[in-house]
N, C-alpha and C positions, 0 to 999 in steps of 0.2 A: 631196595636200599632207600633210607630216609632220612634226614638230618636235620638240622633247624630250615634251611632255604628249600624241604624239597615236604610233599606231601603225598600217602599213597592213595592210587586209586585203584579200583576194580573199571574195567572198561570191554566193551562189546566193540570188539576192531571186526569194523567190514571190508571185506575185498572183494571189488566188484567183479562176476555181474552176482554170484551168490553167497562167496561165504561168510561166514559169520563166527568169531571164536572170540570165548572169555578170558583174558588175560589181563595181568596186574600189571600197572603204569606209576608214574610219579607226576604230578604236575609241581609248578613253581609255587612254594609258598608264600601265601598275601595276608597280613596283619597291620592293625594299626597301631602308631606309634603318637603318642602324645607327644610334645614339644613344649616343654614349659622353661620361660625365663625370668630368673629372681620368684621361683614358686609359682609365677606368672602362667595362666596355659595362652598360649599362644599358636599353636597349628596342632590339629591331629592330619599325620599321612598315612597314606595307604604304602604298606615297603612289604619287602623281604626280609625277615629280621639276621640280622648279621652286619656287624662294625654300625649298629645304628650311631656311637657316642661321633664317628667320622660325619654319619648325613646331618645329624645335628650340627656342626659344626661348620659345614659345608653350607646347609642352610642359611645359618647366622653370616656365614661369607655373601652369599646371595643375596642378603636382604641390607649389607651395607653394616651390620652391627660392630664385626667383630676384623680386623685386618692383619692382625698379628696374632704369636702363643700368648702374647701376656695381655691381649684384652681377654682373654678365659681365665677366671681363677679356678672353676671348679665345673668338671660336667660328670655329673655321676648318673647311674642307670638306676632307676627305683625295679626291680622285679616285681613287689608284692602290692599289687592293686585290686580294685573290684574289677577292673576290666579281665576275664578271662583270657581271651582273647589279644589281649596287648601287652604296652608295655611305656612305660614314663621315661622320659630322660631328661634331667634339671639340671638348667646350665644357672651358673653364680659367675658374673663377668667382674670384671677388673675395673677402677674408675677411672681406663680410658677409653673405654666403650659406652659408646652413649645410645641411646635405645629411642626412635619414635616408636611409642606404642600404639597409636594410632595408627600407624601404617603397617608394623609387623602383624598386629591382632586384625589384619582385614579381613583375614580367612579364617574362618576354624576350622574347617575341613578341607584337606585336598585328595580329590583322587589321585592314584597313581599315575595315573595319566595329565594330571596335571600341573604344570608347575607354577604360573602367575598368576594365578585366578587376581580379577580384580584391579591387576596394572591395566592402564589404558594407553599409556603415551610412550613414544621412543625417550621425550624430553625429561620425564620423570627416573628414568634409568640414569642419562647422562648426568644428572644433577650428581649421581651417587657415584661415581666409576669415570675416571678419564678414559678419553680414546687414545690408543695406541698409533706410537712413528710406524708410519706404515713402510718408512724407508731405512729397513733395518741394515746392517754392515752384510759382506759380502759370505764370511764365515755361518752367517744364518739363513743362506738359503736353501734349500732342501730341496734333492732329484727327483724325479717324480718316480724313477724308478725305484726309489726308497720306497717313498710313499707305499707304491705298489706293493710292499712285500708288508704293511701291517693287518689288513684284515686276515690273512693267514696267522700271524703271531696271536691277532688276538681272540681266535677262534681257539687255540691249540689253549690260548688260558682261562677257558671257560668249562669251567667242569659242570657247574649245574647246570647249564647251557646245553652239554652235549647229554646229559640226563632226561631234560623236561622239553627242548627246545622254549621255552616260553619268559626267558628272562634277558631282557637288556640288558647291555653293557656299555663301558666307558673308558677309555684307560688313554695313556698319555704316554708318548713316546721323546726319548730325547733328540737331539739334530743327528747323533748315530745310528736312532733306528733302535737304541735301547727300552727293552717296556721298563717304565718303572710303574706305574700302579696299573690296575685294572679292577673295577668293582662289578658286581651284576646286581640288580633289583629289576623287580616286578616293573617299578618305576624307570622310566631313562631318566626324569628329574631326579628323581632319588639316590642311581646310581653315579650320574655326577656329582651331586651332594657330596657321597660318599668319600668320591675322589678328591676334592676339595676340600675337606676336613681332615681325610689323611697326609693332604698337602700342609697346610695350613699349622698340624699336631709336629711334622717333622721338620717346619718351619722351611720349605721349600717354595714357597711362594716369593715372587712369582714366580709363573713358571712363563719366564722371557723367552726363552730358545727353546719352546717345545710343540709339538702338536699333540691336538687333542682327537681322538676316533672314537667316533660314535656307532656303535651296530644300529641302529636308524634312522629315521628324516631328522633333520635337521629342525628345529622350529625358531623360533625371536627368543622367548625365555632360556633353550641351551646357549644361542649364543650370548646372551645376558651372563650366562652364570660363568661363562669362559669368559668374558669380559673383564668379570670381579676378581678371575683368577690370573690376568694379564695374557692370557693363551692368544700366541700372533696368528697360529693355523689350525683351521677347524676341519678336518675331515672327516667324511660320513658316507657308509658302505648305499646309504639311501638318498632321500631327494632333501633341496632342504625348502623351505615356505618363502615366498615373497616374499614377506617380513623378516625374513632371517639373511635373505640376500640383502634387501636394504639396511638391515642394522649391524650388516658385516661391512659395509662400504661404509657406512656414518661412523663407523666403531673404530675403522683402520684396521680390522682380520681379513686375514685371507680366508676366503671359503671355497671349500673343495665338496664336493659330492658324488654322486654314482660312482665312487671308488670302489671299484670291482674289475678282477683279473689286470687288464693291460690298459685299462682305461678308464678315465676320471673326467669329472668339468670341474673349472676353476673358476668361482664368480664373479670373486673382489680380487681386489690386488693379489694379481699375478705374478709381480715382481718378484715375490717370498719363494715363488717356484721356478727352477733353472730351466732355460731355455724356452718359456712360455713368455 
Protein backbone atom coordinates (compact mmCIF):
# COMPACT_ATOMS: atom_id res chain seq x y z
CA UNK A 1 0.00 0.00 0.00
CA UNK A 2 1.24 3.58 -1.09
CA UNK A 3 -0.08 7.12 -0.90
CA UNK A 4 1.17 10.63 -0.98
CA UNK A 5 2.97 10.13 2.91
CA UNK A 6 4.14 6.53 2.41
CA UNK A 7 6.72 5.18 -0.21
CA UNK A 8 7.44 1.52 -1.43
CA UNK A 9 10.49 -0.30 -0.75
CA UNK A 10 11.92 -3.71 -1.52
CA UNK A 11 14.04 -4.78 1.66
CA UNK A 12 16.36 -7.80 2.67
CA UNK A 13 14.79 -8.37 6.50
CA UNK A 14 17.40 -10.22 8.75
CA UNK A 15 16.61 -12.44 11.56
CA UNK A 16 19.24 -13.21 13.66
CA UNK A 17 21.49 -15.58 13.95
CA UNK A 18 20.75 -16.52 9.94
CA UNK A 19 17.98 -15.84 8.09
CA UNK A 20 17.53 -13.73 5.54
CA UNK A 21 14.15 -12.95 3.39
CA UNK A 22 13.15 -10.40 0.50
CA UNK A 23 9.95 -8.55 1.25
CA UNK A 24 8.13 -5.34 0.21
CA UNK A 25 7.96 -2.39 2.98
CA UNK A 26 6.80 1.25 2.98
CA UNK A 27 9.02 3.95 4.37
CA UNK A 28 7.63 7.66 5.31
CA UNK A 29 7.73 9.94 2.57
CA UNK A 30 10.24 13.03 2.59
CA UNK A 31 10.08 15.97 -0.08
CA UNK A 32 10.56 19.39 -0.34
CA UNK A 33 8.44 22.13 0.00
CA UNK A 34 9.20 25.71 -1.15
CA UNK A 35 7.76 28.44 1.18
CA UNK A 36 7.21 31.65 -0.70
CA UNK A 37 5.60 34.92 0.59
CA UNK A 38 4.23 37.90 -1.53
CA UNK A 39 6.00 35.53 -4.53
CA UNK A 40 8.92 35.86 -2.06
CA UNK A 41 10.91 32.39 -1.49
CA UNK A 42 11.53 32.40 1.76
CA UNK A 43 12.20 28.68 3.32
CA UNK A 44 12.48 25.43 1.45
CA UNK A 45 11.47 22.25 4.06
CA UNK A 46 12.13 18.97 4.22
CA UNK A 47 7.97 17.38 4.98
CA UNK A 48 5.75 14.70 4.17
CA UNK A 49 3.57 16.12 1.63
CA UNK A 50 0.06 16.21 3.07
CA UNK A 51 -2.04 19.47 4.52
CA UNK A 52 1.28 21.29 3.47
CA UNK A 53 -1.28 24.76 2.94
CA UNK A 54 -1.76 23.98 7.27
CA UNK A 55 2.48 23.81 7.75
CA UNK A 56 2.77 26.86 5.89
CA UNK A 57 0.55 28.54 7.79
CA UNK A 58 1.72 27.12 11.09
CA UNK A 59 5.19 28.23 9.97
CA UNK A 60 4.12 31.92 9.36
CA UNK A 61 2.53 31.46 13.12
CA UNK A 62 6.07 30.58 14.29
CA UNK A 63 7.98 33.20 12.75
CA UNK A 64 5.53 36.00 14.27
CA UNK A 65 4.08 36.98 10.73
CA UNK A 66 0.64 36.07 10.69
CA UNK A 67 -1.69 35.74 14.27
CA UNK A 68 -5.12 35.64 12.86
CA UNK A 69 -7.49 34.10 9.54
CA UNK A 70 -7.52 37.65 8.20
CA UNK A 71 -3.78 38.40 8.32
CA UNK A 72 -3.99 35.47 5.18
CA UNK A 73 -5.55 36.67 2.17
CA UNK A 74 -4.49 34.03 -0.03
CA UNK A 75 -2.44 30.62 0.35
CA UNK A 76 -2.59 28.60 -2.77
CA UNK A 77 -0.61 25.45 -3.72
CA UNK A 78 1.40 25.89 -7.05
CA UNK A 79 1.62 21.96 -8.17
CA UNK A 80 3.35 22.65 -11.68
CA UNK A 81 7.17 23.42 -11.04
CA UNK A 82 10.64 22.35 -12.35
CA UNK A 83 11.17 20.93 -9.08
CA UNK A 84 10.12 17.32 -9.67
CA UNK A 85 10.37 16.30 -6.58
CA UNK A 86 8.45 19.28 -4.80
CA UNK A 87 6.13 21.53 -4.52
CA UNK A 88 5.51 25.56 -3.95
CA UNK A 89 2.94 27.09 -1.74
CA UNK A 90 2.40 31.10 -1.93
CA UNK A 91 0.99 32.77 0.60
CA UNK A 92 -0.52 36.60 -0.26
CA UNK A 93 -1.12 38.18 3.48
CA UNK A 94 -3.47 40.93 4.45
CA UNK A 95 -2.23 44.59 5.39
CA UNK A 96 -2.11 43.56 8.84
CA UNK A 97 0.60 41.31 8.63
CA UNK A 98 3.74 42.85 8.67
CA UNK A 99 6.74 40.77 7.49
CA UNK A 100 10.67 41.30 8.75
CA UNK A 101 12.20 39.94 5.73
CA UNK A 102 15.31 39.97 6.96
CA UNK A 103 14.69 37.66 9.54
CA UNK A 104 11.96 35.17 7.83
CA UNK A 105 14.75 34.84 4.76
CA UNK A 106 17.47 33.71 7.42
CA UNK A 107 17.22 30.11 6.08
CA UNK A 108 16.49 28.86 2.81
CA UNK A 109 16.77 25.65 3.70
CA UNK A 110 15.77 23.50 6.61
CA UNK A 111 16.06 19.96 7.16
CA UNK A 112 13.38 18.07 8.64
CA UNK A 113 14.99 17.80 11.53
CA UNK A 114 15.20 21.15 11.89
CA UNK A 115 13.32 23.92 13.12
CA UNK A 116 15.24 27.33 14.17
CA UNK A 117 18.24 27.18 12.29
CA UNK A 118 19.83 30.39 12.90
CA UNK A 119 17.88 31.83 16.10
CA UNK A 120 20.49 32.30 18.83
CA UNK A 121 18.83 33.86 21.85
CA UNK A 122 15.73 33.09 24.27
CA UNK A 123 15.38 37.22 24.22
CA UNK A 124 14.78 37.31 20.39
CA UNK A 125 11.62 34.89 20.75
CA UNK A 126 10.27 36.83 23.76
CA UNK A 127 10.39 40.05 21.81
CA UNK A 128 7.80 38.15 19.26
CA UNK A 129 5.30 35.96 21.73
CA UNK A 130 4.29 37.04 25.29
CA UNK A 131 4.73 34.67 28.36
CA UNK A 132 1.86 33.04 29.68
CA UNK A 133 -0.17 33.51 33.55
CA UNK A 134 1.23 30.57 34.71
CA UNK A 135 -1.44 30.89 37.43
CA UNK A 136 -4.32 29.71 35.59
CA UNK A 137 -8.10 29.10 37.35
CA UNK A 138 -8.83 25.95 38.96
CA UNK A 139 -11.32 24.42 36.08
CA UNK A 140 -7.80 24.34 34.05
CA UNK A 141 -5.92 21.96 35.61
CA UNK A 142 -5.46 18.55 34.31
CA UNK A 143 -5.02 14.91 36.18
CA UNK A 144 -2.38 13.41 35.54
CA UNK A 145 -4.25 10.38 35.15
CA UNK A 146 -5.75 12.17 32.07
CA UNK A 147 -2.59 12.83 30.88
CA UNK A 148 -1.88 9.20 31.10
CA UNK A 149 -4.34 8.05 28.76
CA UNK A 150 -3.05 10.25 25.60
CA UNK A 151 -0.10 8.62 24.20
CA UNK A 152 -2.42 5.57 23.66
CA UNK A 153 -5.17 7.91 21.85
CA UNK A 154 -2.48 9.30 19.85
CA UNK A 155 -0.84 6.25 18.75
CA UNK A 156 -4.43 4.69 17.78
CA UNK A 157 -4.54 7.98 15.35
CA UNK A 158 -1.53 7.36 13.39
CA UNK A 159 -2.18 5.38 10.51
CA UNK A 160 1.12 6.08 8.43
CA UNK A 161 2.73 5.64 11.85
CA UNK A 162 1.56 2.27 12.23
CA UNK A 163 2.56 1.64 8.28
CA UNK A 164 6.24 2.88 8.21
CA UNK A 165 7.01 3.43 12.00
CA UNK A 166 9.22 6.49 10.86
CA UNK A 167 6.92 9.64 11.01
CA UNK A 168 6.41 12.09 14.01
CA UNK A 169 3.52 13.38 15.32
CA UNK A 170 1.76 16.05 17.20
CA UNK A 171 -1.69 16.62 18.16
CA UNK A 172 -3.52 18.57 20.97
CA UNK A 173 -5.86 17.59 23.31
CA UNK A 174 -8.62 19.64 25.05
CA UNK A 175 -8.92 19.75 29.32
CA UNK A 176 -11.40 16.59 28.62
CA UNK A 177 -8.93 14.61 27.13
CA UNK A 178 -10.68 15.39 23.63
CA UNK A 179 -8.21 14.88 20.38
CA UNK A 180 -8.99 17.50 18.28
CA UNK A 181 -6.14 17.75 15.69
CA UNK A 182 -3.20 15.29 15.16
CA UNK A 183 -0.77 15.73 12.25
CA UNK A 184 2.35 13.44 11.34
CA UNK A 185 5.58 14.45 9.19
CA UNK A 186 8.86 13.21 8.59
CA UNK A 187 9.56 16.57 10.45
CA UNK A 188 8.34 16.98 14.39
CA UNK A 189 8.77 20.95 13.30
CA UNK A 190 6.86 20.34 10.45
CA UNK A 191 4.24 18.40 11.94
CA UNK A 192 3.60 21.06 14.59
CA UNK A 193 3.52 23.50 11.86
CA UNK A 194 0.93 21.68 10.56
CA UNK A 195 -1.09 21.63 13.56
CA UNK A 196 -0.82 25.32 14.00
CA UNK A 197 -2.09 26.24 10.80
CA UNK A 198 -5.04 24.07 11.06
CA UNK A 199 -5.53 25.83 14.29
CA UNK A 200 -5.06 29.20 13.14
CA UNK A 201 -7.51 28.24 9.36
CA UNK A 202 -10.39 27.15 11.88
CA UNK A 203 -9.59 30.13 13.89
CA UNK A 204 -9.08 28.19 17.13
CA UNK A 205 -6.22 29.90 18.48
CA UNK A 206 -5.48 30.20 21.09
CA UNK A 207 -5.39 27.28 22.31
CA UNK A 208 -5.63 28.48 26.18
CA UNK A 209 -7.07 25.23 27.84
CA UNK A 210 -5.28 22.68 25.91
CA UNK A 211 -2.28 20.48 25.94
CA UNK A 212 0.05 19.84 23.48
CA UNK A 213 1.72 15.92 22.82
CA UNK A 214 4.50 15.32 21.13
CA UNK A 215 5.60 11.59 20.01
CA UNK A 216 9.30 12.89 20.75
CA UNK A 217 12.03 14.96 22.86
CA UNK A 218 11.12 17.87 23.46
CA UNK A 219 13.62 20.75 22.09
CA UNK A 220 13.48 25.12 22.65
CA UNK A 221 12.24 25.60 19.07
CA UNK A 222 8.75 23.01 19.85
CA UNK A 223 8.41 24.90 22.81
CA UNK A 224 8.72 28.19 20.91
CA UNK A 225 6.24 27.22 18.42
CA UNK A 226 3.69 26.26 21.36
CA UNK A 227 4.41 29.47 22.83
CA UNK A 228 3.17 31.33 19.40
CA UNK A 229 0.11 29.06 19.69
CA UNK A 230 -0.46 30.11 23.66
CA UNK A 231 -0.29 26.10 24.62
CA UNK A 232 -0.06 26.34 28.83
CA UNK A 233 1.00 22.21 28.73
CA UNK A 234 3.50 20.59 26.85
CA UNK A 235 3.71 16.85 26.98
CA UNK A 236 6.06 14.58 25.48
CA UNK A 237 6.19 10.57 25.19
CA UNK A 238 10.25 11.49 25.16
CA UNK A 239 12.87 13.62 27.04
CA UNK A 240 12.96 17.29 26.55
CA UNK A 241 16.52 19.55 26.08
CA UNK A 242 17.71 21.94 28.74
CA UNK A 243 16.87 24.67 26.65
CA UNK A 244 13.38 23.59 26.36
CA UNK A 245 13.14 23.15 30.43
CA UNK A 246 14.54 26.76 30.61
CA UNK A 247 12.25 28.26 28.02
CA UNK A 248 9.23 26.52 29.55
CA UNK A 249 9.91 28.17 33.13
CA UNK A 250 10.85 31.72 31.22
CA UNK A 251 7.73 31.15 29.08
CA UNK A 252 5.22 30.25 31.87
CA UNK A 253 4.38 26.25 30.29
CA UNK A 254 4.17 23.56 32.09
CA UNK A 255 6.41 20.88 30.79
CA UNK A 256 5.84 17.27 31.16
CA UNK A 257 8.07 14.51 29.71
CA UNK A 258 8.83 10.64 29.78
CA UNK A 259 5.03 10.43 29.58
CA UNK A 260 4.84 6.88 29.32
CA UNK A 261 2.41 4.16 30.78
CA UNK A 262 1.75 5.37 34.63
CA UNK A 263 4.56 7.67 34.74
CA UNK A 264 5.75 11.30 33.65
CA UNK A 265 8.22 14.20 34.92
CA UNK A 266 6.83 17.52 35.42
CA UNK A 267 9.61 20.40 34.82
CA UNK A 268 7.99 23.88 34.98
CA UNK A 269 5.06 24.83 36.71
CA UNK A 270 3.52 22.02 38.20
CA UNK A 271 0.60 23.93 39.48
CA UNK A 272 -1.34 23.06 35.91
CA UNK A 273 -1.00 19.50 37.21
CA UNK A 274 -3.52 18.25 40.15
CA UNK A 275 -1.92 17.02 43.10
CA UNK A 276 1.70 17.67 42.13
Amino acid sequence: MSDDTTFPVTVHRITLPSAVAITEDVTAREEPLEIRVEGRSVAVVMRTPGHDEELVAGFLISEGVVKSPRDLLEVSQCPSTNNKYGNVVDVLLAGSAVVNWDSLTRHVFSASSCGICGKTSLESVFQKFEVLDSQLPVESIITPSLLATFPAKLRAAQPTFAQTGGLHACAVFDEHGNLLVLREDVGRHNALDKVLGWALRENLLPFSKHVLLLSGRVSFEMMQKALAAGVPVVAAISAPSSLAVQFAQDSGQTLVGFLRGETMNVYTHPQRIAGV
